[in-house]
N, C-alpha and C positions, 0 to 999 in steps of 0.2 A: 396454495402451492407456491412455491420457488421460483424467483423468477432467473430462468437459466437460460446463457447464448454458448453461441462455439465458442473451444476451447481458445486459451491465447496460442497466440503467434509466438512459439518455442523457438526460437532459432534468432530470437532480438541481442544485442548485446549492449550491456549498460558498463560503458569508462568510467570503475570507481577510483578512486584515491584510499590505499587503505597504510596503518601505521606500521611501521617493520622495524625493530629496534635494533637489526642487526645492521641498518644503516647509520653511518656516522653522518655528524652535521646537524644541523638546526633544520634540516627539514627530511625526517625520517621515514618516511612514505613512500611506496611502489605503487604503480600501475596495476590493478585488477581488474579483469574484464570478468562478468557475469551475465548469465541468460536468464531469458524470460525465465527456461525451464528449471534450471538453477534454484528460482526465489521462487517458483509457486509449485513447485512438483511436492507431492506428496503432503500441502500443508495449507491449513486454511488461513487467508491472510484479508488483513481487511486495509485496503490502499487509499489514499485520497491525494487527490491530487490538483495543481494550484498555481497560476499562473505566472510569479518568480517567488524566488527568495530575496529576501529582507525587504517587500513590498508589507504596507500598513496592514490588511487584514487578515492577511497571512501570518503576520508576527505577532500580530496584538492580540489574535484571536484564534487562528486553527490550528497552527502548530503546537503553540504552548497548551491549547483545550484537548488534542488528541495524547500528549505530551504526560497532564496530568490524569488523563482515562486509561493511560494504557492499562495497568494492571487491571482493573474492570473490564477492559474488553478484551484480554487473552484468559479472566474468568470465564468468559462464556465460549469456552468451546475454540477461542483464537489461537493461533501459532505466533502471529507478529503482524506489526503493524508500518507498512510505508509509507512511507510521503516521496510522492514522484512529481518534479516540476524540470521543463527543458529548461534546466542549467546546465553547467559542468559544475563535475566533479571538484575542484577547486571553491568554485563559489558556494556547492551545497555542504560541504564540509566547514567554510566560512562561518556560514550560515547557522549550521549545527551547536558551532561551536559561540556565537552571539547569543543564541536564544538559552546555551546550559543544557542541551536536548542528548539527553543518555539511557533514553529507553526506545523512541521509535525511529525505525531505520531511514536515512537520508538517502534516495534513489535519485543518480543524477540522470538525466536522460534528455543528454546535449544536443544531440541532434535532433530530437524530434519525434524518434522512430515510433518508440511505444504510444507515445502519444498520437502518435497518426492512424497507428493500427486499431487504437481503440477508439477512432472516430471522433475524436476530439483538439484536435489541430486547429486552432485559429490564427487569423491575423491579427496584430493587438501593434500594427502601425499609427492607429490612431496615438499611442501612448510611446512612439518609438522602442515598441519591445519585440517587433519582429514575430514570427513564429512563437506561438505560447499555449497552453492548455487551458482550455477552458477547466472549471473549477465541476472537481467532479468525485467520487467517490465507490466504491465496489467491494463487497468482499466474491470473496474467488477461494473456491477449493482445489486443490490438485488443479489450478490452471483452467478452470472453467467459472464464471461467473455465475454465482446465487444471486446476486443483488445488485442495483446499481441504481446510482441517487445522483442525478443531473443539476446542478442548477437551472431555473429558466432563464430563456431568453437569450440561449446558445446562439451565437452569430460571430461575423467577422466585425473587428475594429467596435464592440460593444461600450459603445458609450460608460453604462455600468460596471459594477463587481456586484455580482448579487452571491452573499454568502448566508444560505439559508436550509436547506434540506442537508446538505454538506458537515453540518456540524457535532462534533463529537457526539451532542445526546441525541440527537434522531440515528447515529449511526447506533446503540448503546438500546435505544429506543425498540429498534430488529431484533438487535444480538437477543433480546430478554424476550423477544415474540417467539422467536422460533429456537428458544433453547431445549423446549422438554423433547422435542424430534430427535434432537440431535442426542442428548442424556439416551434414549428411549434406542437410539440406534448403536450406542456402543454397548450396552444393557445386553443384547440382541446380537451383536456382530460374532462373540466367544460362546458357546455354548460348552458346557461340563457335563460330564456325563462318569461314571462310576464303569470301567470297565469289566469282565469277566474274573479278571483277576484283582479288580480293586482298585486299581491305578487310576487315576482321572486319565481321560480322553477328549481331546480337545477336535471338535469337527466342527 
């Protein structure tokens, strides 16, 4: 079975930074705000998320590894792939743009919010980083969770970074467990049928 929770929290809103060429100037970019519902309605999305940008195992290792999976993992049945970390908008675009990152989408989520609703909010003063995410990963269909893959030893001000169940091929590792379900449900979803008059009929 699937492991499924309640739906997200539809009503979050994520300050992005997006490019607009109809601005003049060297810095060509608008304000976009976006919703939970927005980025997970109607699309299955597999998220991971990480406690800053331009931090060591983050850059060396999860972004660039989910980076070079994408097309493998929107093989299987995916819509798109995020990376959510409490930055702003500014600095994840930075970010994006340091790493050469043009397949999986940069979610900034400045204040905190998503991050808090999905119960993974920590303190990481130990490291003077304030408020930050613990290191975590999900996919989510239409806004409800199928999966989710913790690091251990979730706590406040964690001495650690343990970057382990987290990573592209255990996420890649699922996708390919439970793909024939998924093949087996769209197979099943349209049925055809030859009407009185010949027409195909779709029910």
């Amino acid at each position: 079975m699937m492991e499924t929770r309640a739906m997200l929290d539809d009503s979050i809103e994520f300050k992005t930074r997006e490019r607009d060429d109809s601005i003049s100037g060297s810095n060509p970019f608008k304000w976009v705000t976006k919703t939970t519902d927005e980025l997970f309605k109607g699309k299955r999305i597999v998220l991971f998320s990480l406690p800053g940008a331009f931090t060591p195992t983050c850059s060396t290792f999860q972004v660039p590894g989910f980076e070079r999976a994408y097309e493998q993992i929107r093989s299987l049945k995916v819509d798109d792939v995020y990376c959510v970390s409490v930055n702003d908008a500014f600095v994840m675009n930075a970010w994006a743009k340091s790493q050469s990152i043009e397949k999986i989408k940069m979610i900034p989520d400045g204040s905190g919010k998503f991050t808090e609703s999905m119960g993974m909010l920590v303190d990481k003063d130990n490291l003077g980083f304030g408020k930050r995410s613990w290191r975590y990963a999900v996919v989510i269909v239409d806004g409800i969770i199928e999966k989710e893959f913790v690091e251990s030893g979730k706590m406040d001000n964690c001495p650690d970074d343990p970057y382990s169940v987290t990573n592209p091929d255990i996420i890649l590792g699922y996708l390919e467990s439970v793909i024939d379900r998924f093949e087996a449900k769209a197979d099943t979803s349209v049925k055809r049928d030859k009407g009185a008059n010949g027409d195909e009929t779709i029910h």
